[in-house]
N, C-alpha and C positions, 0 to 999 in steps of 0.2 A: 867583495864589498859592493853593496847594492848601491848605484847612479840615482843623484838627485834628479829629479827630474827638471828642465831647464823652464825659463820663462814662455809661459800659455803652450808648453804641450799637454797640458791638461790636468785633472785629477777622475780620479774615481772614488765616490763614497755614498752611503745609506743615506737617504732622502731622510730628514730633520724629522717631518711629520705624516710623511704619506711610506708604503710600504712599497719604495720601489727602490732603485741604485739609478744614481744621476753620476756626470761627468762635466766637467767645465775646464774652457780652453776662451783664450782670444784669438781675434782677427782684426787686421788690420781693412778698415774700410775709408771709405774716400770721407767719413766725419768724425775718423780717428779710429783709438783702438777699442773693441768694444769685445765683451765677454758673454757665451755663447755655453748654452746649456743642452745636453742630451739626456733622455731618459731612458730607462729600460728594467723588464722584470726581474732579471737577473745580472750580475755583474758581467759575467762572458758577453751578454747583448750587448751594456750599453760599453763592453772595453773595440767591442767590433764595430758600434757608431762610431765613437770618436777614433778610431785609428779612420774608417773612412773621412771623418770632417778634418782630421787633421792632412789626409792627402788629397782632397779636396782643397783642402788652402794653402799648402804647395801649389796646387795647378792654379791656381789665382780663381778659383771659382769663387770665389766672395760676395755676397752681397750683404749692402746695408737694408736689412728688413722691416729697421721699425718704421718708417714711415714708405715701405716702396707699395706701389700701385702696382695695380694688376698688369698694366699696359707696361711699366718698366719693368715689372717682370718678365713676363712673358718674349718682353725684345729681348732680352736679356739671355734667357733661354734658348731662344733658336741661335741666336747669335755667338754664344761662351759654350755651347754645354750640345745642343742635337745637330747645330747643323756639320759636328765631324764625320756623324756617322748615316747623313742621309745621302741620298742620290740628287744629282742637281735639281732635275725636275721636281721632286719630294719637295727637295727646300723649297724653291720658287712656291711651290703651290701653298706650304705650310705660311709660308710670308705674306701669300697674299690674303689667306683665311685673317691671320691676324690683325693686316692693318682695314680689310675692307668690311668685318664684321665684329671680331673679338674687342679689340680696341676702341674701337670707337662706342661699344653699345657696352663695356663694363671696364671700360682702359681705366676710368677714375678712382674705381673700388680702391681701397687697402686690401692689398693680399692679405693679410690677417684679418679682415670685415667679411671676406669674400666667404657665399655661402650659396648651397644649390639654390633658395629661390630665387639669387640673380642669375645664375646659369639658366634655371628652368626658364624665367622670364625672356633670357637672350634669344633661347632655341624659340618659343613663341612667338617674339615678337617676329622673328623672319618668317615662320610660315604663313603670319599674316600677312608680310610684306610681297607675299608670293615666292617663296626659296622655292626649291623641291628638296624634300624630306630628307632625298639623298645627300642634295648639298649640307642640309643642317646637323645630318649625320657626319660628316667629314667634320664640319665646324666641334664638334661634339669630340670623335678621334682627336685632332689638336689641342683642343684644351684641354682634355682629361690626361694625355702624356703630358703635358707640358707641366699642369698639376701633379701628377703623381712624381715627377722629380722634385717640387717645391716640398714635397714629403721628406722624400728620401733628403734630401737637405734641410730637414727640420727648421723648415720656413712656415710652417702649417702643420697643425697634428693629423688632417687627414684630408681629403681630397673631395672639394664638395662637388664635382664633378662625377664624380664617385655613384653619386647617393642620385642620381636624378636620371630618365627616363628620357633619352634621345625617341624622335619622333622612328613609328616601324615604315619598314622601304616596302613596297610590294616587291617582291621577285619578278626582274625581270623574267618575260616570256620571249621562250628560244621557238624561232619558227626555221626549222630548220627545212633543207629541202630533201624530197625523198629520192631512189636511184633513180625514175623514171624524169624526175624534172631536171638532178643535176647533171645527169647524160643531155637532156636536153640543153641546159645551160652551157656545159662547155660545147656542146656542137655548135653553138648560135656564135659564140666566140670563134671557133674553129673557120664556120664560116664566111662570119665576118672579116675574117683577116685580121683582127684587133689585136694592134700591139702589145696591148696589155696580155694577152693571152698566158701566158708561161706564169703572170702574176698572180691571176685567179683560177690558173691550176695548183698551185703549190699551197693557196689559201685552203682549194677544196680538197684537195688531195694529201695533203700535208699537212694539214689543220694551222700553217705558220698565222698569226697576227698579220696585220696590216706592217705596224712598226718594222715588226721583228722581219719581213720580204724586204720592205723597204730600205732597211739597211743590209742587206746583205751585200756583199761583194764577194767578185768572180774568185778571190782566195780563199772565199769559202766553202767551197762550193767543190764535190770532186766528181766530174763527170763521167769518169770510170769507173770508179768502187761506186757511184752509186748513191752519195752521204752528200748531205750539210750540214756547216754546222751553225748554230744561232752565235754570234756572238755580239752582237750591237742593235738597236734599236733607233730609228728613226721616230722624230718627237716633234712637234710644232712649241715651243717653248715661249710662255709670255711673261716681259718683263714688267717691273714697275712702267718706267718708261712706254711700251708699249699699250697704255691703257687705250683700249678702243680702236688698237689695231689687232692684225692676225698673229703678230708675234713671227717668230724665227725656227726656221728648220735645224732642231740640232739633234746629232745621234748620241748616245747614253749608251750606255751597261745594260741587260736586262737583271733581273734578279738573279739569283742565283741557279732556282730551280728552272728558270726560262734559259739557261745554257745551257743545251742540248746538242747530240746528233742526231739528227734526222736521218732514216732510211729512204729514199725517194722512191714511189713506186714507178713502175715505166713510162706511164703517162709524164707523169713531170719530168724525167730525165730527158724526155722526147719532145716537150715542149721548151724545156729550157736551151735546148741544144738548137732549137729552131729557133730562138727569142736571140742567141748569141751571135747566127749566122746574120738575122735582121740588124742587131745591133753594131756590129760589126762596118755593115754598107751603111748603116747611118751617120758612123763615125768618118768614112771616109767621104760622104756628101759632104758634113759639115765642114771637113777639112783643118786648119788650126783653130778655129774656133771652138772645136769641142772642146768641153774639158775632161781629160781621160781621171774620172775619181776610182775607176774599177769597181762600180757600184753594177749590180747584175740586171734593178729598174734604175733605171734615169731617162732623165725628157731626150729629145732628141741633139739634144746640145750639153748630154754628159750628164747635168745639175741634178741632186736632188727631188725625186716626183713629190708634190703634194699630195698626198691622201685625200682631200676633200677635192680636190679636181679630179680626181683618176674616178672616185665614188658618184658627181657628179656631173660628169662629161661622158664617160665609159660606161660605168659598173649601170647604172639605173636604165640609161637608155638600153641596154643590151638585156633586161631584164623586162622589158616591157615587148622590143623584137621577140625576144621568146615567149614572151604570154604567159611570164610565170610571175608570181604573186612581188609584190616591194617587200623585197628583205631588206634586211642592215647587212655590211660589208661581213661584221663579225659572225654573222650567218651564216655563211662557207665554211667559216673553222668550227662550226655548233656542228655543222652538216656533217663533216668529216668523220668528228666523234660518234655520231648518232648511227650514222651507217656503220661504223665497224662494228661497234655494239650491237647493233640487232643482228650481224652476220654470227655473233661470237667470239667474237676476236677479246682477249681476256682484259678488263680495267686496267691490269696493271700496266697494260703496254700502252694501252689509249692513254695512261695517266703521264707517262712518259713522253709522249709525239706532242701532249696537250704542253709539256712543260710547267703542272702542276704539280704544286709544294707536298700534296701527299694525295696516297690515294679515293682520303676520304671526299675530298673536293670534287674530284672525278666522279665517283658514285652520287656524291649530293646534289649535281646538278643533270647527270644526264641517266640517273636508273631506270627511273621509269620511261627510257626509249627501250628499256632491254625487254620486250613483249615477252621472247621468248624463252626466259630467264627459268622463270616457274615448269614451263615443262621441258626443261634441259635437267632440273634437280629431278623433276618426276622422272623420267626417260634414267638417269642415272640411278636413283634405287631401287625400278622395276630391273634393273639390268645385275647392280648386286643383290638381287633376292633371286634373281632367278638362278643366277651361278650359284650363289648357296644352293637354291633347290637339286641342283644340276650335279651336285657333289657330294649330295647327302646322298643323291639316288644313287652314283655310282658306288658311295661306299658301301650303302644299304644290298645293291646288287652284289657288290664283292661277297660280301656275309655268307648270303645267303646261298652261295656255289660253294662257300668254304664249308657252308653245314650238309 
């Protein structure tokens, strides 16, 4: 005996006068119950919309659309529906895109009025305002995800964000250093004595991120086998609250493909092993006062190192003692890759130490350091032609004894 179906779990039927299959169901919203339409070319589409709308409004994703603005959307959005599945930092940054440039310069639209030339116009009106292209790019990522769910939840037939032309970024340029200056680089550290030292080995050596040293701790770290492993990230985090300040040190998750093991080469086992010993009489100078967080960089009283102090107090000045060009910190990690590459050493393993998501990313940014790529392929099929030649002569030779 086939089941009635009960109140607004919906129906499925042939569109009256257009040639498609539609479904209708209700929802309870904060201006009552209101009845809600899916469409699709076939009946399997639109029976796989609305089981998602109908579990969709189980989880209370609800909203009232006809009269909501883009701004109540959008809050709406990061707050019921993305921010389960971002990373703290993400949300924070997605928050702020919205209330400091999305909202305010299209917050009043109707989401159903909303169309690319007001996006187009938004992205514009900031590059006039002086953004950098990059930022207006990220602005452009937020509201195109935040849109393309207003889709998927048939609040909009399609995504005008979609349809319009984010400003292009130039690529940044990696100026990375060659063997000759970062033998000289760490010698000047060496040196110097410089605390930091074991930290901008691991960067150059190890290709790790700023973040991703900075949160390391001595449990992750195995001084015998040899290994680290990534598993947290140091972050300078800024809140609403914080506007116009430096914001808060806090450690995060890395992504997924930024959890790694790391193999240490000897250098960094041998500076980290002397960074420990130092660390060590630092803890016992400071006496209770230090805070023991088991972090492998901290100040001399335990805490958390800032990144832009370490990069401007340490990393530049030590950069200038060696007479070697103003790099950016992330420089040392460009460097790492660049030299294993031109040694030979294969992408996929560079792609690995890099902690990047696949290997094309590896190749897209650092191939053209591989010089000697092209004559590694040549040097290889002079090598199997010549072993063919090398094998036809022997057989050839055979032959001609047997005749």
């Amino acid at each position: 005996m086939t089941r009635k179906r009960g109140n607004g779990e919906g129906s499925i039927s042939r569109h009256p006068k257009r040639d498609l299959w539609m479904a209708r169901y209700t929802v309870e919203t904060p201006a009552g119950t209101k009845r809600r339409t899916v469409y699709g070319k076939t009946r399997g589409e639109v029976r796989d919309k609305l089981a998602k709308a109908l579990a969709e409004r189980a989880d209370g994703l609800v909203f009232d659309d006809e009269n909501m603005t883009v701004g109540e959307y959008v809050t709406r959005w990061l707050e019921d529906s993305a921010k389960v599945g971002l990373a703290h930092r993400t949300y924070a940054n997605y928050k702020l895109q919205l209330r400091r440039h999305i909202v305010p310069a299209i917050g009043r639209v109707k989401l159903a009025k909303l169309n690319p030339a007001h996006v187009q116009g938004l992205y514009a009106a900031k590059l006039r305002d002086g953004l950098k292209p990059s930022s207006v790019r990220y602005i452009h990522s937020v509201l195109r995800r935040s849109l393309e769910q207003a889709v998927r939840w048939n609040l909009i037939p399609r995504n005008p964000a979609a349809f319009v032309n984010p400003p292009k970024v130039r690529k940044e340029e990696i100026k990375p250093l060659d063997p000759e200056q970062a033998r000289a680089f760490l010698r000047a550290a060496g040196e110097a004595g410089d605390r930091h030292e074991a930290l901008y080995v691991l960067s150059l050596a190890a290709g790790l991120r700023m973040g991703e040293a900075l949160g390391l701790k001595w449990s992750d770290v195995d001084l015998t086998g040899g290994t680290l492993r990534v598993n947290r990230q140091l972050q300078r985090m800024r809140r609403e609250e914080d506007e116009g300040k430096p914001g808060r040190l806090v450690f995060s998750e890395p992504k997924n493909a930024s959890r790694r093991t790391v193999d240490l080469p000897q250098r960094a086992l041998t500076a980290l092993k002397r960074h420990r010993k130092r660390q060590f009489e630092e803890k016992l100078g400071a006496g209770g006062s230090y805070e023991n967080s088991g972090l492998v960089f901290a100040t001399a009283k335990g805490t958390p190192l800032d990144a832009q102090n370490v990069v401007n107090r340490h990393f530049k000045p030590l950069l200038r003692r060696a007479g070697l060009p103003d790099i950016r910190w992330h420089d040392l990690r460009h460097s790492c890759f660049t030299l294993l590459l031109s040694r030979g050493v294969h992408p996929k393993f560079v792609q690995h130490l890099a902690g990047h998501a696949s290997i094309q990313l590896t190749l897209d940014r650092y191939s053209h350091w591989m010089p000697t790529m092209g004559k590694h392929t040549a040097s290889a099929m002079d090598e199997a032609l010549d072993e063919a030649d090398h094998e036809n002569g022997t057989e050839n030779g055979k032959a001609a004894l047997e005749r």
